[in-house]
TILUM-754086 format. One record per residue (C-alpha): residue number from 1; z, y, x. Coordinates in nm, 2 decimals. Layout:
ATOM,NUM,Z,Y,X $
...
***
This chain:
ATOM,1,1.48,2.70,-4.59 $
ATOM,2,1.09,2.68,-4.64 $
ATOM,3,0.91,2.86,-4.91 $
ATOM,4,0.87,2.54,-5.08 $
ATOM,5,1.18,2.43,-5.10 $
ATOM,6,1.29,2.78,-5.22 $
ATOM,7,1.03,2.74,-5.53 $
ATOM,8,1.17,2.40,-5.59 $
ATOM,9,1.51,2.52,-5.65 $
ATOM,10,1.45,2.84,-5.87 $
ATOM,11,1.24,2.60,-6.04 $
ATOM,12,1.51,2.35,-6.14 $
ATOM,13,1.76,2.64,-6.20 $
ATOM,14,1.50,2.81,-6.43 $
ATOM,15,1.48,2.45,-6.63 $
ATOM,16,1.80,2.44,-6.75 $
ATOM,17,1.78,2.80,-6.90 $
ATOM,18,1.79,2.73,-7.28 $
ATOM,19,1.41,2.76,-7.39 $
ATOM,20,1.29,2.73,-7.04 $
ATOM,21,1.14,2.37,-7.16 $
ATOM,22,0.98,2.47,-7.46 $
ATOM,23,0.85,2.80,-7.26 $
ATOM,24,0.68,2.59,-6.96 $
ATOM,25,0.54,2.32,-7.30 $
ATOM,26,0.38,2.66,-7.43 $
ATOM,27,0.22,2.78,-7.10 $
ATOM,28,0.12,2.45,-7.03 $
ATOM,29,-0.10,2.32,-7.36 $
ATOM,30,-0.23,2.74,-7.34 $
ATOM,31,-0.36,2.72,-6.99 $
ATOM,32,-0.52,2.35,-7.08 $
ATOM,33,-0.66,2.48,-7.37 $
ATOM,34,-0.84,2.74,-7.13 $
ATOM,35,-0.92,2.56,-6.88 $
ATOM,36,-1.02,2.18,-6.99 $
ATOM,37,-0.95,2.12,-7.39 $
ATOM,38,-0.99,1.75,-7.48 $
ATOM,39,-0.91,1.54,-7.76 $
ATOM,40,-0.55,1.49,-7.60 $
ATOM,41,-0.50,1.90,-7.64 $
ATOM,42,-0.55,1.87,-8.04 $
ATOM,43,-0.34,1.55,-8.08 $
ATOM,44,-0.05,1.72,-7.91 $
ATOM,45,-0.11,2.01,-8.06 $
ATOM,46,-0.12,1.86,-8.40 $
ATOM,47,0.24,1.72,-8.34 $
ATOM,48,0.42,1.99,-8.30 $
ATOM,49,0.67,2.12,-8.58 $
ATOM,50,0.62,2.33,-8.88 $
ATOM,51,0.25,2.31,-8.81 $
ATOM,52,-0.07,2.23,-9.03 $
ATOM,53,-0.34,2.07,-8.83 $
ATOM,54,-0.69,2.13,-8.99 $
ATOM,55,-1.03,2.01,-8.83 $
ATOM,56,-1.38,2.14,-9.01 $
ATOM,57,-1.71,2.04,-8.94 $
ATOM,58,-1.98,2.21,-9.11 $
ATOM,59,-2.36,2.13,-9.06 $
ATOM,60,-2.58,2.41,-8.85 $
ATOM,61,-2.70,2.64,-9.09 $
ATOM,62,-3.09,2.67,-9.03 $
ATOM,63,-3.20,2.93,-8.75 $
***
């Protein structure tokens, strides 16, 4: 069996694992938030349950 095909299968075992979806969701949204947040990040964000999405723009104070 190749390393691969090893990954692939703890993988899928590790899936059905109650919270194992929500968990790889989580890790998911955090590392696009660190590495490339868009508007798709906040929209998804904003959906998710017993959660209060606020935006705020303010002007630039003056320097």
């Amino acid at each position: 069996m190749t390393g691969r095909s090893d990954r692939q299968q703890i993988r899928s075992r590790r899936m059905t694992e109650a919270g194992a979806e929500e968990a790889y969701e989580a890790a998911r949204i955090a590392f696009e938030l660190g590495r490339s947040p868009t508007i798709q990040v906040p929209k998804r964000l904003a959906k998710a349950p017993d959660v209060e999405s606020m935006v705020r723009l303010a002007p630039h104070t003056a320097a």
